[in-house]
C-alpha positions in Angstrom: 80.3 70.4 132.4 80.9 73.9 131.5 82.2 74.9 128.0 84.7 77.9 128.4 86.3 79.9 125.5 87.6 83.6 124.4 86.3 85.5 121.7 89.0 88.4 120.2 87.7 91.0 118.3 90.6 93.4 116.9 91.8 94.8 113.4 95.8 94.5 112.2 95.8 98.2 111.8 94.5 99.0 115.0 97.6 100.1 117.0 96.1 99.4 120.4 95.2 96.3 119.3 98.9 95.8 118.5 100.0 96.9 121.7 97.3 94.5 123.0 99.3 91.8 122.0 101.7 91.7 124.6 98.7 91.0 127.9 96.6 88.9 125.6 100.1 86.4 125.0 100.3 86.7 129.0 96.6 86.1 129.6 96.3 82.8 126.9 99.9 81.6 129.2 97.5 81.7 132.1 94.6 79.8 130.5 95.8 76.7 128.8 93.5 74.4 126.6 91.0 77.5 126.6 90.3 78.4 123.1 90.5 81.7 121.5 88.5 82.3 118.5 89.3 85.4 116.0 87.1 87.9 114.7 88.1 90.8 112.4 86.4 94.2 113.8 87.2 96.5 110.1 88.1 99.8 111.8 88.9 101.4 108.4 87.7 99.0 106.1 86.5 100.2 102.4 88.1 103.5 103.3 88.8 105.4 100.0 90.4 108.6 100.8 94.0 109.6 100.8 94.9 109.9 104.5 95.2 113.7 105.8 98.3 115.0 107.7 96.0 115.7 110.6 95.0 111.6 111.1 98.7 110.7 111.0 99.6 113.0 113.5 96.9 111.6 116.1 97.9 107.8 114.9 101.3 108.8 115.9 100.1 110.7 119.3 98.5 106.8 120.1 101.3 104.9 119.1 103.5 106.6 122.1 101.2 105.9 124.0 101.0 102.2 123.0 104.6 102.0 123.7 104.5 103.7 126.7 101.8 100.8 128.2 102.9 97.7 126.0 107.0 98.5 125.4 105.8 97.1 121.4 108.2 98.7 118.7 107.2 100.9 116.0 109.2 101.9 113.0 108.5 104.6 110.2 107.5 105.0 106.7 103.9 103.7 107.0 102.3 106.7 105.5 105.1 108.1 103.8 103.5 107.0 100.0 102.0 109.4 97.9 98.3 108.9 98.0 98.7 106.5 101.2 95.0 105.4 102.1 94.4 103.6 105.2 91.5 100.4 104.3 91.8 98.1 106.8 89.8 95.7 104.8 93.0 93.9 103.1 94.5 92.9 106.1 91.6 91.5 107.8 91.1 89.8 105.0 94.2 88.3 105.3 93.5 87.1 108.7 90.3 85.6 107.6 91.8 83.9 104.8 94.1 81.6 107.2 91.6 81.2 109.8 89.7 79.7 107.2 92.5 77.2 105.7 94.8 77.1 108.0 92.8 77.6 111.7 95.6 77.1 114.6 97.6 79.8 112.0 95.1 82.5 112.7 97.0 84.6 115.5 100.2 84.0 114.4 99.0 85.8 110.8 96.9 88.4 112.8 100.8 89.4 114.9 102.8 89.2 111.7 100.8 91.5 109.8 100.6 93.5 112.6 104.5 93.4 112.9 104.9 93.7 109.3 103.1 97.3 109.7 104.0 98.8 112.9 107.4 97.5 113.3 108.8 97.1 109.7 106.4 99.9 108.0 105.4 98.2 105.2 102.6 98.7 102.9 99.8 96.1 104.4 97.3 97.4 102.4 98.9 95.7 98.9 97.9 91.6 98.4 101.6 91.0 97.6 102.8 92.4 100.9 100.2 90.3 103.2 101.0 86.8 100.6 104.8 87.9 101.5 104.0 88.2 105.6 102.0 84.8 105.1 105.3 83.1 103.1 107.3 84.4 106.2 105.2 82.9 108.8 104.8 79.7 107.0 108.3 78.8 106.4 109.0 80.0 110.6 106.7 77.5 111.0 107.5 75.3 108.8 111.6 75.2 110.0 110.4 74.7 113.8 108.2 71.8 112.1 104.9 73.1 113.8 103.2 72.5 110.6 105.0 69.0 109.8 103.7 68.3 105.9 100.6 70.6 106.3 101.5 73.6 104.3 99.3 76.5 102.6 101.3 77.6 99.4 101.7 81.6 98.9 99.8 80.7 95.6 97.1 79.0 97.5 96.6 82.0 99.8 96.7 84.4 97.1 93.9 82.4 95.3 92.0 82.1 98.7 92.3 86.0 99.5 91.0 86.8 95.8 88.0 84.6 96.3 84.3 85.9 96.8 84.0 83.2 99.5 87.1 85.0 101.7 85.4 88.9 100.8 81.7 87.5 101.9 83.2 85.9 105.8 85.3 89.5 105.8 82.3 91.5 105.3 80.4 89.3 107.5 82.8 89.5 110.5 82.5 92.9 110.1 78.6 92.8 110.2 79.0 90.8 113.1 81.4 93.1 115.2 78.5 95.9 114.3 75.6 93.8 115.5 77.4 92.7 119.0 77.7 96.7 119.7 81.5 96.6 119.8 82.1 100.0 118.8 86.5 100.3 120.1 89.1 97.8 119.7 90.3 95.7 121.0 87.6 93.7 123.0 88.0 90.3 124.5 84.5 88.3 125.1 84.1 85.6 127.5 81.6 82.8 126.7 80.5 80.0 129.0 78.0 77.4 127.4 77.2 79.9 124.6 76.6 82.7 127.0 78.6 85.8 126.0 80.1 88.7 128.4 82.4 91.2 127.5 85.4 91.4 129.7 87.9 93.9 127.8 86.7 96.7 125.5 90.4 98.4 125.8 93.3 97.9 126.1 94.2 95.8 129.6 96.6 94.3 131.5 97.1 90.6 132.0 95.8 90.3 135.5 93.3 92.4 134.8 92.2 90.5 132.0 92.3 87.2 134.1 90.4 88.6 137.2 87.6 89.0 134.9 87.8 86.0 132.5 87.7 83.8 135.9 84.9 85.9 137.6 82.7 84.8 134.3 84.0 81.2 134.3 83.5 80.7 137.8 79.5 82.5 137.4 78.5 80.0 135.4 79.6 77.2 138.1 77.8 78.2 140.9 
């Protein structure tokens, strides 16, 4: 019996990753009970210079486009602190530190921090902001009773996201994404009985998507 899963490898500040959101929702609709696993790519992670004029003008020449293919909002303000600097770092960090405590969380962290920059422009970069996004998506969840009585406190994740432990996975996603040869995000990865194939690196429609994703299942069959 064949063992099929998805592998996505993206960054919250990645705005074509953001965009990617909407196809990979449809795609996931189209697979049920096929799991997705989440790994954290660092496309400006450890940066440490102020951001120019120049890269915020070619961010904002991308996010048009992303609209333009994924109809995803985007507000204003991101970069409008003095001395903004773009590390992505923090908010994969983020992501990491709920895949790690609280696992079937992990995408719904990875699209509220994406939301929480591209929509509502705020500072994702800052712990405080990314334990606020968490507090957000833990009481949504915890109202709608997906999480019934399991709950990870803002405290908890704060603590967690502060830990060695949380920096070392980070870093080692990011090792990871480097040794795989994934150089542009996002990139979906099929895997059938271990076996790994790269079906997106790019953004992609749905059907697209899918028309690969079953070409790779379906190899590993016959």
């Amino acid at each position: 019996m064949t063992e099929n899963s998805l592998v996505y490898v993206g960054d919250p500040m990645c705005s074509w990753c953001y965009g990617f959101g909407v196809p990979l929702q449809e795609l996931l609709q189209q697979l049920p009970g096929v799991p997705l696993a989440m790994v954290l790519g660092g496309l400006r992670a450890y940066n440490k210079e102020v951001m120019p004029d120049s890269l915020k003008t070619t961010l904002h020449h991308h996010w048009e486009e992303v609209t333009k293919r994924s109809g995803k909002p985007f507000g204003t303000g991101q970069f409008d602190r003095e001395g903004y600097i773009y590390d992505t770092e923090p908010a994969c960090r983020a992501v990491v530190t709920i895949r790690t405590h609280a696992a079937e969380r992990t995408l719904a962290m990875y699209h509220a921090v994406q939301h929480a920059f591209y929509a509502e422009g705020r500072d994702i970069t800052q712990t405080n902001v990314l334990a606020d996004v968490w507090q957000e998506v833990e009481n949504e969840l915890s109202d709608s009773k997906i999480l019934g009585d399991a709950r990870f406190s803002k405290d908890a994740f704060l603590e967690a996201f502060e830990s060695e432990s949380i920096k070392v996975q980070t870093r080692n996603d990011f090792a990871m994404v480097q040794q795989w040869g994934i150089r542009g995000f996002p990139a979906l990865i099929a895997v059938v009985n271990g076996e790994a194939q790269l079906v997106a690196n790019g953004y992609l429609e749905a059907d697209e998507m899918l028309e690969r994703v079953q070409q790779v299942f379906a190899s590993a069959e016959n």
